[in-house]
TORKOLLUM-304506 format. One record per atom (N, C-alpha, C, O): x, y, z; residue in one letter. Coordinates in steps of 0.05 Angstrom, whole numbers, padded with zeros to 5 digits, always signed. Layout:
N
XYZa;...
//
This chain:
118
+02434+02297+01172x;+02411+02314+01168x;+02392+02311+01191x;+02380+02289+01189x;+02386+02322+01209x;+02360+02328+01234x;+02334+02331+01219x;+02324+02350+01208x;+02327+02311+01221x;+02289+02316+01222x;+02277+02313+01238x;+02277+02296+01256x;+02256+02339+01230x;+02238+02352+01250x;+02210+02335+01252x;+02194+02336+01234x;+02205+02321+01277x;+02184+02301+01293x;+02170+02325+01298x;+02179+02345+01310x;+02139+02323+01283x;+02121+02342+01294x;+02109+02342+01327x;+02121+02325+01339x;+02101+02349+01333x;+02100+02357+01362x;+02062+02340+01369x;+02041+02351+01377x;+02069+02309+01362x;+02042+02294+01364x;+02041+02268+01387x;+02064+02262+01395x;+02031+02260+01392x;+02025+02238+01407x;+02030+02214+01395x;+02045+02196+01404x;+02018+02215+01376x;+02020+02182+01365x;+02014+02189+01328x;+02005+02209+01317x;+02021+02169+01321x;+02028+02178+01284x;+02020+02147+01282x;+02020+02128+01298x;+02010+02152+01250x;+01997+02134+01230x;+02026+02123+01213x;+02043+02140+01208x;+02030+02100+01206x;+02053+02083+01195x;+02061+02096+01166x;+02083+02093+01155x;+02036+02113+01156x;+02038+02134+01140x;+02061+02150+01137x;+02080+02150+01122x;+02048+02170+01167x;+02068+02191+01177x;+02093+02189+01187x;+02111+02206+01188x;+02094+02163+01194x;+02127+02149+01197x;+02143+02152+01176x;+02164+02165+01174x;+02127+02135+01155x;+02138+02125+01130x;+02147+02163+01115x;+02168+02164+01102x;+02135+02183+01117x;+02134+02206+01104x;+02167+02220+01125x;+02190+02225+01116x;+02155+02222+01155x;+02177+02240+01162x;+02208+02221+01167x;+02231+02231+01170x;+02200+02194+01168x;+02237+02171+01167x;+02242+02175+01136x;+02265+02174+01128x;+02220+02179+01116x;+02232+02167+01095x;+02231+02139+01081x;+02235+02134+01057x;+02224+02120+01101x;+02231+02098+01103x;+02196+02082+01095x;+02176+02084+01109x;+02200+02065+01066x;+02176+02049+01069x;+02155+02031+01080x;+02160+02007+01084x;+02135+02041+01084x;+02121+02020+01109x;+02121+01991+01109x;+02113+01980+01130x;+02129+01974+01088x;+02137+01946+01086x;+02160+01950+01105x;+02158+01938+01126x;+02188+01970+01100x;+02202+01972+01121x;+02205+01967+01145x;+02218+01950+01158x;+02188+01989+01151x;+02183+01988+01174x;+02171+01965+01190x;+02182+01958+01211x;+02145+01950+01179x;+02134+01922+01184x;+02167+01907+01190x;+02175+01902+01213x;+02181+01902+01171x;+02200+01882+01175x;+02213+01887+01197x;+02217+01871+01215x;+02222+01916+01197x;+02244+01923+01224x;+02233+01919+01251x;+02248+01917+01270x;+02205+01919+01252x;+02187+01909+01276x;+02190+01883+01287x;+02190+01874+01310x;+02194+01873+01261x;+02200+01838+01262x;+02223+01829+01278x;+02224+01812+01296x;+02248+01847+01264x;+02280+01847+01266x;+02276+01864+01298x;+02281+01851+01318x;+02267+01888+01299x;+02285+01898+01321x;+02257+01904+01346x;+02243+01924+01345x;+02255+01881+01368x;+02233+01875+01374x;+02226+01897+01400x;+02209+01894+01418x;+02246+01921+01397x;+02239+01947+01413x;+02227+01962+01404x;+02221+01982+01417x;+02214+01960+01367x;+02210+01977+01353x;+02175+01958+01355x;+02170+01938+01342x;+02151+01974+01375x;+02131+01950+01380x;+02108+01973+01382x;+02094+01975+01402x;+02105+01991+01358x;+02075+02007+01358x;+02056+01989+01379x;+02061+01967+01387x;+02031+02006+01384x;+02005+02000+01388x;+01992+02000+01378x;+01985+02022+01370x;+01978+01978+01372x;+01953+01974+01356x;+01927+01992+01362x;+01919+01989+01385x;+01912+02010+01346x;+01892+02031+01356x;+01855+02008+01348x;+01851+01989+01333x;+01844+02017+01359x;+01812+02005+01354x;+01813+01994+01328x;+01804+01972+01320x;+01821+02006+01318x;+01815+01996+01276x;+01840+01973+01273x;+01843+01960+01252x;+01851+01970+01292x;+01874+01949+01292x;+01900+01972+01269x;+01913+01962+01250x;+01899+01989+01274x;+01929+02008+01247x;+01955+02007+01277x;+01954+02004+01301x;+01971+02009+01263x;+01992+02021+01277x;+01996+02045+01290x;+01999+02063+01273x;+01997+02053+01315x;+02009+02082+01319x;+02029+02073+01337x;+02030+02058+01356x;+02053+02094+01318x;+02079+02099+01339x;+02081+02127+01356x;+02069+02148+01351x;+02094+02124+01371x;+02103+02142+01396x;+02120+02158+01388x;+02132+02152+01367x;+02126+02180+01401x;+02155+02206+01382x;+02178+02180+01387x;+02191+02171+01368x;+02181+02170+01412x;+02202+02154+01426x;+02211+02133+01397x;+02233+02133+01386x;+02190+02118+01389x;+02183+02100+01368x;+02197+02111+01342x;+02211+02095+01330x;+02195+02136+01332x;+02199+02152+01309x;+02230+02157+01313x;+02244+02150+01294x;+02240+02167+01330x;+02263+02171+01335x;+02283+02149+01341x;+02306+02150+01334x;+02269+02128+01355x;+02288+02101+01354x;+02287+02089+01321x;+02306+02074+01318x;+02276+02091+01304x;+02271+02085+01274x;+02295+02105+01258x;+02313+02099+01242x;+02289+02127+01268x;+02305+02148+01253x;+02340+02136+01260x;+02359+02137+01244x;+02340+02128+01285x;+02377+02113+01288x;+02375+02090+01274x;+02394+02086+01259x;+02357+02072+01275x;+02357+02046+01264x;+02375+02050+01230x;+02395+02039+01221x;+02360+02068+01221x;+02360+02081+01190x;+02379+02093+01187x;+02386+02096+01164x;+02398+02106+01211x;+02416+02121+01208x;+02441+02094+01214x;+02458+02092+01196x;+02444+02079+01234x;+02454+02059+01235x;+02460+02045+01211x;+02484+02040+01206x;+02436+02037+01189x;+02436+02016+01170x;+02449+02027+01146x;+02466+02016+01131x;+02436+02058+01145x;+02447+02071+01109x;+02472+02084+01105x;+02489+02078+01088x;+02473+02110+01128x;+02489+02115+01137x;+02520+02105+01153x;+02543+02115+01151x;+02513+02088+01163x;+02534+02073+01186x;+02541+02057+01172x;+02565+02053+01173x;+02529+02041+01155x;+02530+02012+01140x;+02535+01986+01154x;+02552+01970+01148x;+02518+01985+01173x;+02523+01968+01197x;+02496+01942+01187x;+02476+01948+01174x;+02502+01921+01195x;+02491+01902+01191x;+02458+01898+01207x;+02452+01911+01228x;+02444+01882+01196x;+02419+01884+01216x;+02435+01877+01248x;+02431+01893+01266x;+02451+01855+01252x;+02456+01844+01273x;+02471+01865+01286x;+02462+01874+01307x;+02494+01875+01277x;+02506+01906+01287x;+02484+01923+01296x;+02480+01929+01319x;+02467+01932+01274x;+02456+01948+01294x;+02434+01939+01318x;+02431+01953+01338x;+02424+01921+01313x;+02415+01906+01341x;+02431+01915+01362x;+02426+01934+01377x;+02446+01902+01363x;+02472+01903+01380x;+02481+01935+01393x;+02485+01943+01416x;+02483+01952+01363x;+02488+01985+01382x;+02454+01991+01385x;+02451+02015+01380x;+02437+01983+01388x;+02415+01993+01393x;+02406+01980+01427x;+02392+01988+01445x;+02417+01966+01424x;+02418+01953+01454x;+02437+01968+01465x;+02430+01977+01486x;+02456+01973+01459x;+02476+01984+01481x;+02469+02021+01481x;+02473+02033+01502x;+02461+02032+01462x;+02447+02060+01461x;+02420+02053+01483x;+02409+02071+01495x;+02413+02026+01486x;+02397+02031+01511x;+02405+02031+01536x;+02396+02047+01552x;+02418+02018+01540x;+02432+02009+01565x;+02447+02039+01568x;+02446+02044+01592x;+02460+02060+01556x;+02468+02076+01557x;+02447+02099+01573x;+02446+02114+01593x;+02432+02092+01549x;+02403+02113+01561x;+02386+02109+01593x;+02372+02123+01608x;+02394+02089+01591x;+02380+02077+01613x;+02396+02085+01649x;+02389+02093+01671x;+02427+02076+01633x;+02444+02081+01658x;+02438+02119+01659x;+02432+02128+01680x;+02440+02134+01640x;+02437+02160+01643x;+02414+02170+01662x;+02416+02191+01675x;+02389+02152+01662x;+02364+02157+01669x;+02365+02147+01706x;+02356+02157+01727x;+02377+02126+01701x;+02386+02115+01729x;+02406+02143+01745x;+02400+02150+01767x;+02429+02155+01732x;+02443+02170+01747x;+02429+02204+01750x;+02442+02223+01760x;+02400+02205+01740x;+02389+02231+01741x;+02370+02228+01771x;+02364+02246+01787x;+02360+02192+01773x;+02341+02187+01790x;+02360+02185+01809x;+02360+02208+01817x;+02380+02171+01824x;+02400+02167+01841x;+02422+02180+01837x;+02438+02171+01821x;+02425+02199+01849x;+02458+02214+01846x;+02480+02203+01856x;+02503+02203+01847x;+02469+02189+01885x;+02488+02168+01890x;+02503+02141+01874x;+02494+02122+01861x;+02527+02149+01881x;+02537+02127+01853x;+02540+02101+01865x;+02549+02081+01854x;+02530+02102+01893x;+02540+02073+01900x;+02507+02061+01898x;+02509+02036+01899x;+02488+02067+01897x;+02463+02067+01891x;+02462+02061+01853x;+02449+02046+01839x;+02472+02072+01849x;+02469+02064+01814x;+02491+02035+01808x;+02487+02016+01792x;+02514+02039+01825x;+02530+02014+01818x;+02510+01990+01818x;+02505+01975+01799x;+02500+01990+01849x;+02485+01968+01860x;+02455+01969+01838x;+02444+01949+01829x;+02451+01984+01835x;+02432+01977+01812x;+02445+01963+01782x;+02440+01939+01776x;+02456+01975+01771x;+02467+01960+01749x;+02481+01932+01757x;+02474+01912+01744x;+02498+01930+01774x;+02503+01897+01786x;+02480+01879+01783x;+02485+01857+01773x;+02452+01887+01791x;+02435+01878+01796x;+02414+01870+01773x;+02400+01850+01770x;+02419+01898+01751x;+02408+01889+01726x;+02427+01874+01707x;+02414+01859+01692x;+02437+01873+01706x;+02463+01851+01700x;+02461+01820+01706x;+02456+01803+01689x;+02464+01817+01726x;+02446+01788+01738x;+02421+01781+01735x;+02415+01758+01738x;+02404+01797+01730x;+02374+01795+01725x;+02374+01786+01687x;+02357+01771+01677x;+02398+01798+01670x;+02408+01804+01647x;+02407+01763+01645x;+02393+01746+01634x;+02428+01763+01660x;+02447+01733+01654x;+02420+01711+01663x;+02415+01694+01646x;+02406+01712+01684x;+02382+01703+01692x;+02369+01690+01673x;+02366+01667+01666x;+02358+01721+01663x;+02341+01722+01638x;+02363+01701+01618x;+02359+01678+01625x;+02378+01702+01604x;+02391+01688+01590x;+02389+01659+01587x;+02383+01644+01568x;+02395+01656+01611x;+02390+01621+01622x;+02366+01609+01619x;+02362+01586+01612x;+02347+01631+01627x;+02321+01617+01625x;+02308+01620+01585x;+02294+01608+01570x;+02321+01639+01584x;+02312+01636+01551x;+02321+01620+01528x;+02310+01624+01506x;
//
């Protein structure tokens, strides 16, 4: 089923909770669990998420109910739906493929880097 993200800037944990479906305790936890899912805090200290935010929630949910995939599964395809997105974004900016190889080589090692030091 496609649901329709109103055409806003930033949404109240409310309006999350109304257009995912999904309860705002929920959502609190999955913030916890899936640490790409990171609203901005507004003046009053509330949450507002991003369309980007709403729509990564909406796979999370589609992942978990749907898919029946584990928290750690979907971690896992939610990371690699980035890295997907990302390499897509890389081959729109560089058409050159030997320019995108050498980039991903590079984020890769920066990847394992990071690893070591964490």
């Amino acid at each position: 089923m496609k649901v329709s993200i109103p055409d806003k800037l930033y949404f109240k944990i409310g309006e999350v909770s109304r257009i995912t479906g999904v309860q705002p305790y929920v959502l609190r936890y999955w913030e916890s669990e899936f640490k790409i899912v990171n609203p901005q805090k507004s003046r009053t200290n509330q949450r507002v998420y991003r369309k980007s935010d709403v729509e990564l929630i909406l796979e999370i949910k589609r992942l978990l109910y749907d898919e029946r995939y584990t928290l750690e599964g979907a971690k896992s395809r939610i990371k690699q739906w980035q890295r997907e997105k990302n390499n897509a974004q890389l081959a729109i900016k560089f058409p050159d493929p030997k320019i995108v190889k050498a980039l991903r080589v590079i984020r890769e090692e920066l990847y394992s880097m990071k690893k070591l030091l964490v």
